[in-house]
N, C-alpha and C positions, 0 to 999 in steps of 0.2 A: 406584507412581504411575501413571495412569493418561492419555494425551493428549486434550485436550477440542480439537475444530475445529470452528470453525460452520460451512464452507463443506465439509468430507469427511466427515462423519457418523461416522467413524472413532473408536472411542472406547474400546478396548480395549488400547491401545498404550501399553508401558509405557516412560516417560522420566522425568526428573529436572526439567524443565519443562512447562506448560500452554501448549500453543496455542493463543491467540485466535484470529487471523485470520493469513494463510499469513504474514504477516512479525514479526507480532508477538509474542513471547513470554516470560509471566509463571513466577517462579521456583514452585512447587510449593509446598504451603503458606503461600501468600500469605494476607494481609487480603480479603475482599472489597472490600474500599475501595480496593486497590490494583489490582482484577482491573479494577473499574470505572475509575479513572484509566486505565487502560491502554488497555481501550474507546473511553474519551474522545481519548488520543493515536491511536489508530489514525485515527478519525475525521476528526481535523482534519488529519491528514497525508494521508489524501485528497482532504479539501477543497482542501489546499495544492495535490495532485499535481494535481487538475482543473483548478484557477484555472489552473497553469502550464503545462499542455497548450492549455489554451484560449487563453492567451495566446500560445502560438508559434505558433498558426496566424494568429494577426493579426499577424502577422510580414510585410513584404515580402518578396520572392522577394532583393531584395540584401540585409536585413537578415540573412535566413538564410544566408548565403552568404558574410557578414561572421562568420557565429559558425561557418561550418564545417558546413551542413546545407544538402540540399536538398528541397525544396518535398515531395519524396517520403518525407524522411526526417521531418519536421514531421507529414506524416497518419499516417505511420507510428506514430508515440509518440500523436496524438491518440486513433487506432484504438484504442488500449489499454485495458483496463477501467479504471475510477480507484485499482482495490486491489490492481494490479501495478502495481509497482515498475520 
């Protein structure tokens, strides 16, 4: 089997599952139906991961502080790309 990555072009690498994208991954002789589900869940969990970064920067400085984070650690996660984790 062969690992497919859209973001390391890598694609000679032999494993027992397909790499979508760096966290998601499909078992090997899948459906396409199911590569494409898969697709679609990566997706929305970055939409999730965005919404949720976006929203802790609208954080007060005490609301963050109440959850254990400070204002540094809040840009910190926003800085993040949306497809890390």
């Amino acid at each position: 089997m062969t690992q497919i990555s859209l973001f390391s072009g890598s694609a000679a690498t032999s494993q027992r599952s397909t790499r979508l994208f760096s966290d998601t991954r499909v078992p090997a002789g899948t459906s396409p139906l199911a590569r494409i589900s898969a697709v679609v869940i990566a997706f929305q969990e970055w939409q999730e991961r965005h919404r949720t970064r976006r929203d802790l920067m609208r954080l007060s400085d005490y609301q963050l502080k109440d959850i254990g984070l400070s204002r540094f650690d809040a840009e910190e996660e926003f800085q993040k790309p949306f497809w890390r984790a």
